[in-house]
C-alpha positions, 0 to 999 in steps of 0.5 A, spaced: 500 500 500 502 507 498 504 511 504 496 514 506 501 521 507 500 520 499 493 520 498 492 526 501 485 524 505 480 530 506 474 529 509 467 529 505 466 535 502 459 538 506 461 534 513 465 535 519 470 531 519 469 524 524 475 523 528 479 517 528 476 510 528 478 506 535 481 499 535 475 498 539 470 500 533 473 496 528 473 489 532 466 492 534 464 492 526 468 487 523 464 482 529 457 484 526 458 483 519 462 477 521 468 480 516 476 482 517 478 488 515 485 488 512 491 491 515 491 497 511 484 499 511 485 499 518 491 503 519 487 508 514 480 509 519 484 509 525 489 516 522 483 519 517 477 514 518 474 515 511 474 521 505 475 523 498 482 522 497 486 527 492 490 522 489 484 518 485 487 514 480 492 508 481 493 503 476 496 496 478 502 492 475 499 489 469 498 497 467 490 497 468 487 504 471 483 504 478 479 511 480 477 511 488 471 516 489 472 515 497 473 511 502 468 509 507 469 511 515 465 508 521 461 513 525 455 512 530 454 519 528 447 518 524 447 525 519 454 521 517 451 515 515 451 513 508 444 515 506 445 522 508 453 524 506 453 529 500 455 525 493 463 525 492 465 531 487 466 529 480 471 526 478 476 529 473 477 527 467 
């Protein structure tokens, strides 16, 4: 995984940043939807827990181009819930 640094995370565009995710938290969510986060994807909730990263593209080793719009935070704020977050901004082209 690229160092998160690199990514330039920010919070959702509208939102009031969340504050890092707990160990706790993580535990809590992976036991309730009987799933492991891996190790990077923790690493990222517990510095940033969520946002739109300004670094968007990436491509893979055989040379195919991924967007990443944003990544998904854990919060028991419930305006912050997916349902009611404001959509990413557009991706550029």
């Amino acid at each position: 995984m690229r160092n998160l640094s690199e990514l330039g995370i920010i919070p959702y565009p509208g939102t009031i940043p969340e504050n890092p995710a707990s160990k706790q938290a993580i535990v809590d969510f992976e036991a309730k939807f009987h799933a492991k986060l891996p190790d990077a994807y923790r690493d990222m909730l517990q510095q940033f827990n969520g946002g739109v990263p300004k670094l968007k593209y990436f491509h893979t080793k055989s040379g195919r181009r991924w967007v990443v719009n944003d990544f998904f935070s854990l919060s028991t704020n419930r305006s912050a819930t997916l349902e009611r977050r404001p959509p990413c901004p557009a991706t550029p082209k």
